[in-house]
C-alpha positions, -999 to 999 in steps of 0.1 A, spaced: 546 691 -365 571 712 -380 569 748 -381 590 781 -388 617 793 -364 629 822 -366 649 828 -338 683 818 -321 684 819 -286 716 837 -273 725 832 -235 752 847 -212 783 827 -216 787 828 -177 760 801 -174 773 777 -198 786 755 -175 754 754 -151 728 762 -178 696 738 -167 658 736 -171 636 734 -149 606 715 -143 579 707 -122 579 679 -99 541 672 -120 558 668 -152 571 633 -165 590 650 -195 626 645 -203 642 665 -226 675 675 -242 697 708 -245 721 711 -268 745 742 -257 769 760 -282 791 788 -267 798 818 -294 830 842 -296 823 874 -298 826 875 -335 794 854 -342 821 817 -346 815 790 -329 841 783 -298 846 746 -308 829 734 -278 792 722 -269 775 708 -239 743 682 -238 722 689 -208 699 665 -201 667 676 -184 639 658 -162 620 659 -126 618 621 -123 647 597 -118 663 578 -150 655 547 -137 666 516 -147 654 477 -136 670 448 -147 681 412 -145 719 407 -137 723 384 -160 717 411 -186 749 425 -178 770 395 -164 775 364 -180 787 332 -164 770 340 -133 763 313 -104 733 298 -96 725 319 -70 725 352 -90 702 337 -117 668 359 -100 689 386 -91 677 425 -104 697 457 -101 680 490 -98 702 525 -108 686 557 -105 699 587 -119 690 625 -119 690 649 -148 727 658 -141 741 628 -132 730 615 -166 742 645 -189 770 642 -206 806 662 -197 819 685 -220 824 682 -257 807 645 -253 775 625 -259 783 600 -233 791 600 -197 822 578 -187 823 543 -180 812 535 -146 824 507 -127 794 479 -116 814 467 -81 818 503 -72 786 516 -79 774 484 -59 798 496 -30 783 531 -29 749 525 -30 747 538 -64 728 505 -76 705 483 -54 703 448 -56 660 442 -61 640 415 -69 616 406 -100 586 435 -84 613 458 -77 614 454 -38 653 458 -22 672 424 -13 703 417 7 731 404 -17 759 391 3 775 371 -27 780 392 -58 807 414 -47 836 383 -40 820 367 -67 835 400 -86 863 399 -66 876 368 -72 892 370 -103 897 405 -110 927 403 -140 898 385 -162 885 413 -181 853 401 -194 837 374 -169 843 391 -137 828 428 -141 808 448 -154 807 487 -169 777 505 -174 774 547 -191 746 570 -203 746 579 -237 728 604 -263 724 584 -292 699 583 -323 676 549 -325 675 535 -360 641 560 -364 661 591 -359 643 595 -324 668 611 -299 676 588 -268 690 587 -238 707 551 -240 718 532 -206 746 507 -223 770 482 -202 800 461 -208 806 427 -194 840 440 -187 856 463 -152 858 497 -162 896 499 -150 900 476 -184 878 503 -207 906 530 -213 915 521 -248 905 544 -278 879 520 -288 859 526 -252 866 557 -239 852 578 -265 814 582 -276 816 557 -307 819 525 -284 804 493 -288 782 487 -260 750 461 -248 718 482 -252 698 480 -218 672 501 -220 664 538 -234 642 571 -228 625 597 -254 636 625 -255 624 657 -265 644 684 -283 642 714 -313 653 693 -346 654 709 -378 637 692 -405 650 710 -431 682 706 -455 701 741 -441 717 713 -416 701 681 -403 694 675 -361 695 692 -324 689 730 -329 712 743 -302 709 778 -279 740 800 -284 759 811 -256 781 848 -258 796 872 -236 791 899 -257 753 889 -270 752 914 -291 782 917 -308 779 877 -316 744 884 -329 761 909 -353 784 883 -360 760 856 -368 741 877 -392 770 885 -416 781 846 -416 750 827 -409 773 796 -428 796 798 -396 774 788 -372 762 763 -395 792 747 -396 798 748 -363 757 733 -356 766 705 -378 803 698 -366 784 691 -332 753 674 -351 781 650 -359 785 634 -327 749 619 -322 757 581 -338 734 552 -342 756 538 -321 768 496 -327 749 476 -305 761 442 -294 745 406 -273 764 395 -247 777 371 -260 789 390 -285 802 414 -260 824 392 -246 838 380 -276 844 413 -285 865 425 -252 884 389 -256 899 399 -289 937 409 -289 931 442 -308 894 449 -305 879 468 -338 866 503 -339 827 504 -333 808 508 -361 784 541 -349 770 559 -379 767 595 -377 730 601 -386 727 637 -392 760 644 -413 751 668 -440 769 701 -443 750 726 -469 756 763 -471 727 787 -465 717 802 -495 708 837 -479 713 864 -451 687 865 -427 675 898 -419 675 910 -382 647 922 -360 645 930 -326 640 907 -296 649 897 -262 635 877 -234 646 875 -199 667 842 -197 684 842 -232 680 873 -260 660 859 -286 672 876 -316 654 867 -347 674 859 -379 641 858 -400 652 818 -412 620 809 -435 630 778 -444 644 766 -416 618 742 -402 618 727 -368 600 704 -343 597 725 -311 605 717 -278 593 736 -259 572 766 -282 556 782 -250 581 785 -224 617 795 -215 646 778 -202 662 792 -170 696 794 -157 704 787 -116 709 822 -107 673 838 -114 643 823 -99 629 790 -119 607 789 -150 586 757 -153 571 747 -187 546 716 -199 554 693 -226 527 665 -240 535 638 -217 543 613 -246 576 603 -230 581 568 -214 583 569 -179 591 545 -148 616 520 -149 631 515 -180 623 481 -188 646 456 -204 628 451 -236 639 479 -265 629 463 -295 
């Protein structure tokens, strides 16, 4: 349900880069940050960070063949499993989507298992020369697989697990290596974040991060339209992103000058705010809550109880409705 917010959350820019949540080990919530560092003048710095947030592992279960075409015989009951923390899946810097990982390395370090149809561990003593064999094919003998942010076609906020039949070493190209990519959708999580609802600008709410809190509160309050700008500049990047079949896939990766993906930026909207909000006094012990009075801005909180922490004061935990999907992330997103 949407309600009123009236307050920006303003952080110490010192914990920008480590910024987390945390929460207990009895919560199944996974959630989403979006982090927008501030100059001192109230503008926004140009940069943002997505930190993904969650006690349990992003966990993924599927068949190989989901991933790999052509594969031999042998292969045809084989199941990976990848498991992922909160960090591992969050996105670097100015991004909504980690890198492209390479399937025959992640394989070598342990970083996916090799499982069977109920999920128990299996020996796999053929895949790897099978990958090894021809390694100059780029879409038969390898696969890729990244964690994206992305928006489903219902405007939810997901946490998307996408591959490409292809080695990563073969994924550098403009078309790839940024967060509009075409990719094959294997499976997706929830998640939970403040979204505005209203037209003043359209997705993730983001906390603000300053060295100088107050002087970028200051700063906000005499150009409210700046930060604005600089919320929907980042709202941007989240694209319902171009999701392909396989066979598609390959098809794709065999064409001479592969095409642009087609991701649609869902919240693009830039209006102007209409008035100055008027300031009151607040604070809080993680982040200064300073309250810009914003009546018509409306959002969907996550969380409205609690506080997020930073790594260098003791943990905060907080509870969420546990409406998120949980376990292994099956193969079936439809």
């Amino acid at each position: 349900m949407a309600r009123n917010f009236d307050e920006w959350q303003f952080y110490d820019a010192n914990h920008f880069h480590t910024f987390a949540r945390s929460i207990p080990a009895t919560d199944d919530t996974r959630g989403m940050d979006v982090l927008m560092p501030l100059n001192d003048d109230g503008s926004p710095t140009g940069d943002f960070r997505i930190c993904i947030s969650g006690w349990e592992q992003f966990a993924a279960h599927l068949p190989l063949v989901n991933i790999l075409p052509d594969l031999p015989q042998e292969e045809a009951n084989t199941y990976i499993f990848i498991g992922a923390s909160a960090a591992d899946v969050s996105p670097p810097i100015n991004s909504t989507a980690t890198p492209w990982r390479d399937l025959e390395d992640m394989i070598k370090s342990k970083t996916v298992l090799f499982t069977n149809l109920q999920g128990e561990l299996v020996e796999n003593n053929t895949l790897l020369p099978f990958l090894a064999a021809s390694e100059d094919n780029v879409t038969f003998r390898g696969a890729a697989i990244r964690w994206a942010v992305a928006v489903s076609p219902s405007g939810q906020i997901q946490l998307q697990l996408q591959g490409l039949p292809s080695p990563a070493k073969f994924l550098n190209s403009a078309q790839f290596n940024g967060d509009n990519s075409v990719s094959v959708l294997l499976g997706a999580y929830d998640l939970q974040t403040d979204m505005s609802v209203t037209q003043m600008f359209r997705g993730p709410v983001p906390l603000l991060f300053a060295a100088n809190q107050e002087l970028a509160r200051d700063g906000v309050i005499a150009d409210p339209a700046n930060v604005f700008r600089g919320v929907h500049e980042i709202n941007n990047r989240f694209l319902l992103m171009e999701h392909l079949t396989l066979g598609e896939a390959v098809k794709y990766l065999q064409s001479k000058k592969p095409r642009q993906a087609n991701g649609v930026s869902v919240f693009a909207s830039q209006p102007e705010p209409t008035k100055r909000p008027r300031p009151t006094a607040g604070g809080a012990e993680t982040g200064r809550n300073f309250s810009l009075s914003y009546n018509y801005l409306g959002i969907c909180p996550y969380p409205t109880y609690t506080q997020p922490h930073v790594p260098s004061e003791p943990p905060r935990t907080f509870t969420l409705p546990r409406s998120m999907s949980h376990g292994y992330l099956l193969t079936n997103t439809n």
